[in-house]
N, C-alpha and C positions, 0 to 999 in steps of 0.2 A: 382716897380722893385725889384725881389729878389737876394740877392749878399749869393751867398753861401762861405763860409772860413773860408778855411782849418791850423789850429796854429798850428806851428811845430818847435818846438825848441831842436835842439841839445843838449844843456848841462844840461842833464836831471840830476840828482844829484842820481835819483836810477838806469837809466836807461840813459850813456851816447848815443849820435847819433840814439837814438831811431828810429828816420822818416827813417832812413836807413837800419836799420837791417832787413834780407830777412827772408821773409816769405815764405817759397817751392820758394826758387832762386828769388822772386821779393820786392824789397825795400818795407816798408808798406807805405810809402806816394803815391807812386801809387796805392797798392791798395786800401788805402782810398779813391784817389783821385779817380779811376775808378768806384767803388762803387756808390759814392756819384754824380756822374756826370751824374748814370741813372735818376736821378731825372730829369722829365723833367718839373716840377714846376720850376725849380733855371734857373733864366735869365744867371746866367752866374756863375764860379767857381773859385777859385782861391788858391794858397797857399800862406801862411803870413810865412814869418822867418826874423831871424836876422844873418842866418849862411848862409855862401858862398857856404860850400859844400852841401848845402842841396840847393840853387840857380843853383849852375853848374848841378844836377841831374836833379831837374826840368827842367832846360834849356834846357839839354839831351834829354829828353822827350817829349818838348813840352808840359808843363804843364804850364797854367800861373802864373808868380811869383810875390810877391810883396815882399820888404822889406821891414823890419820896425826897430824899435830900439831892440835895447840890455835891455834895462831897465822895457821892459814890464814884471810885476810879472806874471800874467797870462793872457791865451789864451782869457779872453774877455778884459782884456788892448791890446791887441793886434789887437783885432777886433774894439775897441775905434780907435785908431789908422786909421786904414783901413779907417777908416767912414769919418777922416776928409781929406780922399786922394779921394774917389769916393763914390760919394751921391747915396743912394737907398733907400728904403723904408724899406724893412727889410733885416739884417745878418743876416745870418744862422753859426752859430758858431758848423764847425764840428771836433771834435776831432780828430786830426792826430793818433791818438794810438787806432781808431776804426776800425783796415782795414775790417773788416766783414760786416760793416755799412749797415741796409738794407736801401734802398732808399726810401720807403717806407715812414721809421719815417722824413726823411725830407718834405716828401708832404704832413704828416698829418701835421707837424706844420703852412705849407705854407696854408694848407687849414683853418686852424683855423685862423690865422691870415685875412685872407681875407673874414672873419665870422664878428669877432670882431672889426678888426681894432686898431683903440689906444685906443680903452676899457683898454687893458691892454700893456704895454711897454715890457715886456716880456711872450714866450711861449717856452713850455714844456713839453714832454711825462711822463710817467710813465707805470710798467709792473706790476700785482701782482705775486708774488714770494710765493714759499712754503716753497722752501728745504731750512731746518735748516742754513745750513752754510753760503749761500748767506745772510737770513735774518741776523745774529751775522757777516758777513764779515765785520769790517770798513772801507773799499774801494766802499763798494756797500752803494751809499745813500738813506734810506728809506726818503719817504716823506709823511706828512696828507695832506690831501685835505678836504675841504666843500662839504655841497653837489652840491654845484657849479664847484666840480672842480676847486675851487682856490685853491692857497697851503695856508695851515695856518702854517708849520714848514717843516725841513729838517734834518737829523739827519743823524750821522755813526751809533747812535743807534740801537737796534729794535723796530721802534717805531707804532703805539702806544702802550703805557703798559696797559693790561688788570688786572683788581684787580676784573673781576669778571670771572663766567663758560665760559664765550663766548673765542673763540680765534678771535682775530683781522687778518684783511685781510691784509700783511705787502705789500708795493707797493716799487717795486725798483724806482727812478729816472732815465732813460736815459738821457745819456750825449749829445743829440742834443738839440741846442737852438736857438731860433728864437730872438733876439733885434730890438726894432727897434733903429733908433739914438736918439733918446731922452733918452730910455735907457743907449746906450753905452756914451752919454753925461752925466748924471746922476752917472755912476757908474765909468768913468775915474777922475770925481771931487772930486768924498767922498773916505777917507782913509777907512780901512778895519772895518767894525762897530765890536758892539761888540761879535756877536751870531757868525759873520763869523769868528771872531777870534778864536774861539772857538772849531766850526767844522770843519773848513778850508774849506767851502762850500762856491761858489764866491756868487750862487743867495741868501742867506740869507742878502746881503746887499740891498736888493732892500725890502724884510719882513720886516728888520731892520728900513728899511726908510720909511714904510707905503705903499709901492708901490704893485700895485697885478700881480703876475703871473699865468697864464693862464695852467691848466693840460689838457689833453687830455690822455686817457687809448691805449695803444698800446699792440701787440703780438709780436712785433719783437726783435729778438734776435741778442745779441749786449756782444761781447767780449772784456773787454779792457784790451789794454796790459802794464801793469804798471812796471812790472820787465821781465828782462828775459826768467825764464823761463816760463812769460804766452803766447812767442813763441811758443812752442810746444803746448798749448790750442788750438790755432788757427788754428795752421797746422793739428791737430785731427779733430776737426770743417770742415776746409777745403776737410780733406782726407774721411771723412764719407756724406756730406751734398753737396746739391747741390747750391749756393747762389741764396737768392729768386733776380728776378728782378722786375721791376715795369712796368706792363702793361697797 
C-alpha cells in the first residue's frame, strides 16, 4: 500500500502561510494536492500540518487531513509521524511548495520501489541540468550517483568538480521521495548527522548512516516555491505551459 503526504506547514520563517498563498486565485495546497492526486499509483493521499487554518481549508475542500505535532523539524519528521498513525508500505513525501508537481515523478518512484523492494529504505529522482544558474543555485540540490544509480553524495554545491577537459553531467535532485517505515523509523531516532548539518539536506542522514538510496533519472519539471516571489515563476509556468498529466 502506497500513502502519498503532502507536509505543510505554516510558519515558514522565509515564507510565512506558504500552503496558502494563491497561485492564479488558488491556494498552493490544492494545487499540489490536485497535481499529485493524478497519480493513480498512490492508494490514497493526504495532507500533514500542525496549523488549523491550513486544517479548516483542507476541510473546506475536502482534502484529507491529518494533524501532527508542532515540533516536527522537517517534512520527513513529519511523514515519521504519519507512519506511526497509518501503516503502509511506502510514503511518498510530496513537497507542499511543488504545486506544479508532475505526477508522473510520483509513479516513477512507486514503480522502482516495487522493482527493488527494501533493497533500499529510501527512493529518489534526479534531472540533468545545464543552465549555469540552476547548477551554482544553493537551493537546487545536485546529487552523484554510481553506476547503479545509488547516491554516493548531495550537495548545494556544483558538484562533481572536474580538475580535468571533460565537463561533468550536474544532476538536479527532485524533491519527491518514496520512505518506506523502517526508513522514516530510522531517521525520526537519529539526531541530524554530520554531512546533514552541513548541507541542511534531510537524505544525507541516511549516506551518513551507511544506508542506500535509490536514484531513478527523470524529465520532469518541478518548480519550488521557497520565497515569495517564486509566485510569479509559477504563475509564468502556469500561464505559458499546459500541465502534463499521467496517462
Amino acid at each position: 500500500k502506497i500513502l502519498g503526504v503532502i507536509p505543510a506547514r505554516y510558519k515558514s520563517t522565509r515564507f510565512e502561510g506558504k500552503p496558502l498563498a494563491l497561485i492564479n486565485d488558488i491556494p498552493m495546497i490544492k494545487r499540489t494536492y490536485d497535481q499529485a492526486k493524478k497519480s493513480i499509483k498512490l492508494n490514497e493521499l493526504i495532507v500533514a500540518t500542525d496549523d488549523q487554518r491550513i486544517v479548516d481549508y483542507c476541510e473546506s475542500e475536502s482534502i484529507p487531513i491529518i494533524m501532527t505535532s508542532e515540533y516536527c523539524l522537517t517534512g520527513t519528521d513529519r511523514l515519521a509521524e504519519v507512519s506511526t498513525k497509518l501503516d503502509y508500505d511506502l510514503y511518498i513525501n510530496i513537497q507542499g511548495d511543488e504545486p506544479i508537481i508532475d505526477p508522473m515523478s510520483i509513479s516513477q518512484i512507486i514503480d522502482s520501489y516495487q522493482k527493488y523492494g527494501d533493497e533500499y529504505m529510501v527512493y529518489n529522482l534526479y534531472k540533468v541540468i545545464a543552465d549555469e544558474h540552476e547548477i551554482n543555485n544553493k537551493t537546487i540540490i545536485k546529487v552523484i550517483v554510481n553506476k547503479y544509480d545509488d547516491v554516493i553524495y548531495m550537495s548545494r554545491l556544483p558538484i562533481p568538480f572536474s580538475n580535468s577537459d571533460s565537463t561533468p553531467h550536474f544532476k538536479q535532485q527532485i524533491p519527491v521521495y518514496g520512505l518506506t517505515k523502517k526508513a522514516l523509523d530510522v531517521f525520526s531516532k537519529q539526531s541530524k548527522t554530520l554531512n546533514e548539518q552541513y548541507e541542511d539536506v534531510e537524505l544525507l542522514r541516511f549516506i551518513d548512516l551507511g544506508y542506500k538510496i535509490k536514484m531513478q533519472e527523470t524529465t520532469v519539471d518541478s518548480i519550488a516555491v521557497d520565497v515569495p516571489s517564486d509566485i510569479q515563476k509559477v504563475e509564468n509556468f502556469l500561464n505559458q505551459h499546459e500541465i502534463k498529466t499521467l496517462i
